[in-house]
Each structure stands twice: as structure tokens, then as C-alpha cells.
C-alpha positions in Angstrom: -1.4 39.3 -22.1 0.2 36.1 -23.0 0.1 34.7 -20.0 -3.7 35.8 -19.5 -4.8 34.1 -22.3 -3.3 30.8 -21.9 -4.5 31.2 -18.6 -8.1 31.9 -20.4 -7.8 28.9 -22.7 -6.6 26.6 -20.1 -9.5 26.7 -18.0 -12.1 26.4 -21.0 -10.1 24.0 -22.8 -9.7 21.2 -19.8 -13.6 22.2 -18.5 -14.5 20.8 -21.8 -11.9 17.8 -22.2 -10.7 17.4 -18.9 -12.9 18.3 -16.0 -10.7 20.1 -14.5 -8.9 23.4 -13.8 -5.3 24.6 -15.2 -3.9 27.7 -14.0 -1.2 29.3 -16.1 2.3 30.0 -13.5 5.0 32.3 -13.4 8.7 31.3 -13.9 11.4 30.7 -11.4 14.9 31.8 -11.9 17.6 29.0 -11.5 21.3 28.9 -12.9 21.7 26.0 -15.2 24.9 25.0 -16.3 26.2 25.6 -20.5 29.1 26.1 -22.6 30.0 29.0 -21.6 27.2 30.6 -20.0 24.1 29.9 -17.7 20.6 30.4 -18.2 17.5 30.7 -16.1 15.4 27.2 -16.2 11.3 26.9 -14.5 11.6 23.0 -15.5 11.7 20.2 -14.1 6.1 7.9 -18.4 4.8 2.7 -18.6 4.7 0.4 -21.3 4.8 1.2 -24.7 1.1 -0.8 -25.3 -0.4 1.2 -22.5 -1.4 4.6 -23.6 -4.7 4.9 -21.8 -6.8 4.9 -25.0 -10.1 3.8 -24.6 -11.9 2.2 -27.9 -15.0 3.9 -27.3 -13.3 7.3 -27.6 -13.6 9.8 -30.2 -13.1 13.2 -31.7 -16.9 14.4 -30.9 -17.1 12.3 -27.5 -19.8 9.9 -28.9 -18.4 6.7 -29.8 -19.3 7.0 -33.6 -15.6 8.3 -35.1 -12.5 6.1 -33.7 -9.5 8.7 -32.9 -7.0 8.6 -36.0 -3.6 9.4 -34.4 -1.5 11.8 -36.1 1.2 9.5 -36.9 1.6 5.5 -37.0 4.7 5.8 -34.2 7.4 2.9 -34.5 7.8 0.5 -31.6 10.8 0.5 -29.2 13.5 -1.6 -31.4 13.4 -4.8 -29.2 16.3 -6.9 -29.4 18.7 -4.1 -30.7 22.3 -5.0 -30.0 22.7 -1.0 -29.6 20.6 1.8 -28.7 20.7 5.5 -29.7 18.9 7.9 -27.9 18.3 11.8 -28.2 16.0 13.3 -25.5 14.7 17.1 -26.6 14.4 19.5 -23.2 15.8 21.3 -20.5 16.6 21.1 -17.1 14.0 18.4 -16.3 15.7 16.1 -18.8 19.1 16.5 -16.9 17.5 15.5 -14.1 15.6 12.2 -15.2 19.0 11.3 -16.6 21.0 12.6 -13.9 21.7 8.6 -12.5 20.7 6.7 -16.0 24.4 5.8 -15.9 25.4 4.4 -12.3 21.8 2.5 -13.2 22.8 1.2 -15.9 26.4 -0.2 -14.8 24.9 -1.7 -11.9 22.4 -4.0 -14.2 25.9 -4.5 -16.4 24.6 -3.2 -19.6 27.8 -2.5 -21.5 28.3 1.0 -22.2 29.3 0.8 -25.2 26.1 -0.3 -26.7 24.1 3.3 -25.9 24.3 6.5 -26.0 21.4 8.6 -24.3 22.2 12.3 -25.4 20.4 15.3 -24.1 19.9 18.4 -26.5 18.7 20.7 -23.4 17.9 24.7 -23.5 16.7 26.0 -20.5 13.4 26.8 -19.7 12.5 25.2 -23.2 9.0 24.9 -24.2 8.0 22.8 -27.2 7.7 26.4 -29.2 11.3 26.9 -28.3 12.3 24.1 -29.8 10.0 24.2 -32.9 11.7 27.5 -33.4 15.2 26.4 -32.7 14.7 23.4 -35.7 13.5 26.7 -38.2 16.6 28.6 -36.9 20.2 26.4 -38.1 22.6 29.3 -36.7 21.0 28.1 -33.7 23.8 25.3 -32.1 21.7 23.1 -29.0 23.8 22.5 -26.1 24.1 18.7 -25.9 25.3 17.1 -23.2 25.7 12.9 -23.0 24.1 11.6 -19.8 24.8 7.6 -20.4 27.0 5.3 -22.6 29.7 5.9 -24.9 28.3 4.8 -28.3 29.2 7.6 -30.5 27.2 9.9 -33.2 28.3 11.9 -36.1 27.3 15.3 -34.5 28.0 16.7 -31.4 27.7 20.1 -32.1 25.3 21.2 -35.0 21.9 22.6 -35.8 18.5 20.9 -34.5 18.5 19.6 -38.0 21.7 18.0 -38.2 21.7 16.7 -34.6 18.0 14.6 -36.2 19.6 13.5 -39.5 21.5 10.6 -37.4 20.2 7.1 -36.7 18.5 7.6 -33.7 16.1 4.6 -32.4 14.7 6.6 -29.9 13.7 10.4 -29.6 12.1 11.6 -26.8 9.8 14.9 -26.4 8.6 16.7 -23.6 7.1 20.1 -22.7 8.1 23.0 -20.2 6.6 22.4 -16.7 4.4 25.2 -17.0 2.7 24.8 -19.7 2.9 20.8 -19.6 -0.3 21.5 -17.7 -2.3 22.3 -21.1 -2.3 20.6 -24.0 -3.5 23.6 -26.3 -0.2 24.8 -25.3 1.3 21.5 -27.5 -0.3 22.9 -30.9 1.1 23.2 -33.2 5.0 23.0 -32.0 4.5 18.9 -30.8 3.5 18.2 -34.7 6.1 20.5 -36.3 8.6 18.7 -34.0 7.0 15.0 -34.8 7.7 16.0 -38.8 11.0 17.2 -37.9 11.8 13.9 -36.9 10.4 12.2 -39.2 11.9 13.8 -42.0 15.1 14.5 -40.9 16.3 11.0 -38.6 18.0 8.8 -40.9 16.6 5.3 -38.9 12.9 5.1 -40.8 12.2 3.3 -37.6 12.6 5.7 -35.4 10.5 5.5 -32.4 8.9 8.6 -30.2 8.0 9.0 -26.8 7.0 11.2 -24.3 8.7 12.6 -21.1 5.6 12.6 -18.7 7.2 15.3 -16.1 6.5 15.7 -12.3 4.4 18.2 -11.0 5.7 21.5 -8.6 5.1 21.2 -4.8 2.3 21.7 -2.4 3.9 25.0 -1.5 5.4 26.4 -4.3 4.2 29.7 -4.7 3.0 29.4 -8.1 2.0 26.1 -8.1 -1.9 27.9 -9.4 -3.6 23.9 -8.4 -1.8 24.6 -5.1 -1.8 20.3 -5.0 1.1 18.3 -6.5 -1.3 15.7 -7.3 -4.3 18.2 -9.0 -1.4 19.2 -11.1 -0.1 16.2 -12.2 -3.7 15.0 -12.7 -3.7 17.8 -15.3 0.0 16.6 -16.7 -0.8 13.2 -17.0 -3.9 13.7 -18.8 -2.1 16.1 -21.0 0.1 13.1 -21.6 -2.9 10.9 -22.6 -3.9 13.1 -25.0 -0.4 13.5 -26.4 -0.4 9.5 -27.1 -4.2 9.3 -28.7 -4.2 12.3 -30.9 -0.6 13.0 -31.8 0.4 9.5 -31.2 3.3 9.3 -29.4 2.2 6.2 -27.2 5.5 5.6 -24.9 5.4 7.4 -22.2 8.1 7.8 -19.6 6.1 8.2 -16.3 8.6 9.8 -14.2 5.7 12.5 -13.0 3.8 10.0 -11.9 6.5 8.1 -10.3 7.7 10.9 -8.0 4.0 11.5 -7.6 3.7 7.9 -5.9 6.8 8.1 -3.9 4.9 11.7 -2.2 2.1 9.5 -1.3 4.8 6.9 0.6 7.0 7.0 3.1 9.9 8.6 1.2 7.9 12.0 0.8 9.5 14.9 2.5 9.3 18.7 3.5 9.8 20.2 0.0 8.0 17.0 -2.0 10.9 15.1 -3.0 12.5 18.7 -4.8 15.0 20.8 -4.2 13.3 23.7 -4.7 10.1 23.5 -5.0 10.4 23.1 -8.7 13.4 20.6 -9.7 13.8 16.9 -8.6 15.2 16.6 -5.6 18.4 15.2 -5.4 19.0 11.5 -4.2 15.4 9.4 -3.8 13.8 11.7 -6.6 16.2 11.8 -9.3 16.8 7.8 -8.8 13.6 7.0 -9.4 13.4 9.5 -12.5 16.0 7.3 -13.8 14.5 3.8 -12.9 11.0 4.7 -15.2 14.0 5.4 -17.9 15.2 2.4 -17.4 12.5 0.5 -17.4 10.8 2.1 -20.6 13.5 2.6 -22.9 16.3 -0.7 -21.6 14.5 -3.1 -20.3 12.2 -4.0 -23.3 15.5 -3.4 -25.6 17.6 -5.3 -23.8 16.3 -7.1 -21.3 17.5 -5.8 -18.6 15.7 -5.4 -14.9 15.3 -2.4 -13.9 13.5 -4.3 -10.5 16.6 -5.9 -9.9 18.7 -3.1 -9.7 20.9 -3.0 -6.3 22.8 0.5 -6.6 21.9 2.8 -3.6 23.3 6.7 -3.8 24.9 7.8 -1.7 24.6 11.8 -1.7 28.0 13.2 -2.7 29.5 16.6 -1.8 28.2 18.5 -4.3 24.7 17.0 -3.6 25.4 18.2 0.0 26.7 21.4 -0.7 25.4 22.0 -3.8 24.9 25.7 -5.7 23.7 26.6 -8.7 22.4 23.7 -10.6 22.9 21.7 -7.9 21.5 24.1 -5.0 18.7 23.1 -3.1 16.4 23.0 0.5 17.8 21.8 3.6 16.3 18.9 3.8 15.2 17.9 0.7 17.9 15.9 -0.1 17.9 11.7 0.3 20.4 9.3 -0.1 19.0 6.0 -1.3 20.4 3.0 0.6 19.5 -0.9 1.2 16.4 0.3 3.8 14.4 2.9 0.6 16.0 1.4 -2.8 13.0 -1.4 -2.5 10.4 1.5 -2.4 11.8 4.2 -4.7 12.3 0.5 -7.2 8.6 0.4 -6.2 7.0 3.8 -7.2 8.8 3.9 -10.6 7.4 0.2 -11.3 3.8 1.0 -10.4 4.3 4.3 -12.3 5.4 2.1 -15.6 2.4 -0.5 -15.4 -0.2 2.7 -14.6 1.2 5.9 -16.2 -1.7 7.8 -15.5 -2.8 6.2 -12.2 -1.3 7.4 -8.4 -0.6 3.7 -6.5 -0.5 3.7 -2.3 -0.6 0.2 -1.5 3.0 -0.7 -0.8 4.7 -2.6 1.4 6.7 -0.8 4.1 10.1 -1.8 2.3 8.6 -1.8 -0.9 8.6 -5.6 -1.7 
């Protein structure tokens, strides 16, 4: 019944606000690594000035009332000599992250000026993680995907991991539902005050993880197009950045969504399993719209300058479990698709809610 009536409010929600259809879809089973334990994961943004508003918009669609975010969000802390960041999520997170650190080496950002920590629960919505903040027995599993700057608290409550000087927090929601925004109400805002209250930086800033969307083919893929899906993510997104008001967006969806429309797409849509980034092309450029989001307006740092390629390694060959994927679906990114995969996560940063096709054949 759940299920049916998100289903239900999906389609007359985004008929109304969206013009177009969302289809509610079932969960996948996939291990996913923890302390201990594994659990079963369906998961998986862009300048900070460029959230899509238009001034004409309003609450009642004619121009008369201005849209009055919820919050006045912080801007990224430009010029920081450090950076602390804590992304809230699950298995998506892990794999935007997944190559943040070879990234960031090979623009020779010193490591110990970061820390980009991932408080990750799989198959996490942003309910779960509204009720996880309520709940302190409740311990996240936190994993540190770049740098070696150190915090307090490695293990604690939701609510002690947020009272630490974070500049950054990031947010996202569970692929399945990231389709809908009625699903975001009113978990996004209870997780908004959360960290608000609780971060001891009064600057923190917020923004949003702007995921990819399932394959073609995946079986419950209910737009049965990876682009009519992320159409439905992305304006999601928008709506995340003029109502709630988290306005940077990290457009890693609509990065992986311009690389499928280039020459690095492939059999299973740049995943591994229909459902998680693939692994080489696809979770590089994940990590490039990271870059190029939260660094390079921090630092000053180039993400478009980056020279690393990945090569696959032999669990990304042979992986299982977290790690398991197609044959076929994985890449290695070398001198000849670096340019292109630099490319789509560019585009995707200046036009987070806009598919690009006009690049060059090496992506120059």
C-alpha cells in the first residue's frame, strides 16, 4: 500500500509541477560492505550561483509571490586553508567518492587540509536518516573516502557526528524515491534543522548530491529511459534548491547522464548493474563534479586539469559483492577517454539540469 500510494502521488504531484510522469520502483538486493555486517543497498550536481531559479517563479505559478526558500544557505567557504566535509547516504555516496582521493593527489591538494567523511546506511532514504538523528543508540557507519584532517567523532550518534565544525554537509535522497519530491517532505527540512542546530561552524554550508538515474534496461526502471528519469531527478533537484534552499548542487546524475549520450556509453549505461556506477569511466567522473563543486572554488584547484587515468585494478576486474558487476560494464580511463569523461562532468557543473552532446571526439 506504501508503495501504491507514492506511486499515486507521484504521478499527480509532477503532472501538476513537473509535466511529467514518476513511477514508484522496487528494490534491488546488493551486499554492501559495514562493520561487521552487510546490508542490502537499491542506490546509487554545478556552481553554487546556478540553481535554476527563475525570478518569475512562484508558489501559485503566477509571478505575483517570489519563492521564500526555506533557509538562507551559507556559501562554499572560499579561500579556507582547510575543508571539512560530511556527506549523509548510502551506497551512491561511496561511489561518487570512490576516486575523490587519487583525484585529488593528482591536482596536489595536500591531504592534510580535508577530510571528506561518509556517514552511509544502505538503502537510506532521507526518512531513514531523519529517523536515525531522533534515534542516538543509533551509531552511522562512517567511512573517510579522502584526506586525513581529523574530527572529534568517528563513531557516535547522527547528533554527535553534526555537532563538529563541518564547512560542508551534503544531502541526498534514495534513488528510488529521488524521482519525487513529495517523497523529500518533511525528512529534507527535519535534516536541514538538524544541521543547523547541531554543526558547531554557524557557516556551515549545504548541498545537494544530484544522483544518476537506473539504466535503459533495468527492470524496474518504471520511465524505462535513463534520461526521462533523470529529467525527473534533476527537476527534483531544482525544486530542492528554490524551496528548501539548498542551492549547490553536485551534478554527478547529470554528468553520467552526458557521458551515455557520448562515446564512453556502454552495454549496461556506464553501471555495473543496472543500478550502481559503473566502475572505472563512471565513478571518475562522479568524482570530477566533486571536485569541481566542493575544491575548486575552495581551493582553487582544476578539476579540468586533472591528468590521472584509472586503470581498473583486480578487484574492479574480479570484483564481488560491493564491487560485483556486468561483463562489460567496466572502463578503465586512460590518456585516449580522460578528456571526455573531464568533459561530461564539466558541462554537468556549468548546466546541472541540462543533458550537453556537442563534444569533441577527445573531449577537448
Amino acid at each position: 500500500m506504501k508503495r501504491l500510494l507514492y506511486s499515486l502521488l507521484s504521478v499527480a504531484f509532477t503532472l501538476c509541477l513537473l509535466t511529467s510522469s514518476c513511477t514508484h520502483d522496487k528494490e534491488d538486493d546488493t551486499l554492501i560492505p559495514t562493520e561487521n555486517k552487510t546490508g542490502q543497498d537499491e542506490e546509487a550536481g554545478n556552481k553554487a550561483d546556478d540553481n535554476g531559479d527563475d525570478p518569475s517563479d512562484s508558489e501559485n505559478g503566477n509571478g505575483d509571490e517570489p519563492i521564500i526558500p526555506y533557509f538562507d544557505n551559507a556559501p562554499l567557504p572560499i579561500g579556507k586553508e582547510t575543508l571539512r566535509i560530511l556527506a549523509i547516504g548510502n551506497s551512491y555516496t561511496l561511489d561518487g567518492t570512490a576516486y575523490l582521493q587519487d583525484l585529488l593527489d593528482n591536482l596536489g591538494l595536500d591531504r592534510s587540509r580535508y577530510c571528506v567523511m561518509v556517514a552511509m546506511r544502505a538503502n537510506s532514504s532521507l526518512q531513514t536518516w531523519s529517523e536515525i538523528y531522533e534515534d542516538e543508540s543509533v551509531e552511522p557507519w562512517l567511512q573517510c573516502q579522502a584526506g586525513t584532517l581529523k574530527m572529534d567523532y568517528n563513531h557516535a550518534s547522527l547528533k554527535t557526528l553534526l555537532s563538529q565544525p563541518w564547512d560542508i554537509v551534503v544531502l541526498q535522497q534514495v534513488s528510488y524515491y529521488a524521482i519525487t519530491y513529495l517523497t523529500y517532505s518533511p525528512w529534507l527540512r527535519t535534516l536541514i534543522d538538524a544541521v543547523r542546530t547541531h554543526c558547531t561552524n554557524p557557516d556551515v554550508c549545504l548541498a545537494w548530491h544530484l544522483v544518476h538515474s537506473y539504466s535503459d534496461s533495468y527492470i524496474y526502471n518504471g520511465e524505462m529511459l535513463s534520461e526521462k528519469r533523470w529529467a525527473n531527478i534533476s527537476a527534483s533537484a531544482q525544486l530542492v534548491a528554490r524551496h528548501d534552499g539548498i542551492n549547490v548542487i553536485i551534478p554527478m546524475g547529470t554528468a553520467i547522464q552526458n557521458a551515455r549520450n557520448s562515446m564512453l556509453e556502454n552495454v549496461t549505461d556506464l553501471t555495473r548493474d543496472h543500478i550502481h556506477l559503473g566502475l572505472g569511466v563512471a565513478r571518475y567522473i562522479a568524482a570530477c563534479t566533486w571536485v569541481e563543486t566542493l575544491f575548486d572554488p575552495v581551493f582553487g584547484t582544476q578539476m579540468t586539469e586533472l591528468t590521472a587515468n584509472h586503470p581498473l585494478t583486480n578487484v574492479e576486474e574480479n570484483g564481488t559483492g560491493f564491487d560485483s558487476f556486468i561483463l562489460g560494464s567496466s572502463i578503465a580511463v586512460t590518456d585516449d577517454n580522460r578528456p571526455l569523461c573531464i568533459q561530461c562532468a564539466h558541462w554537468a557543473c556549468t548546466a546541472p539540469y541540462q543533458i550537453t552532446t556537442e563534444y569533441t571526439e577527445q573531449g577537448e
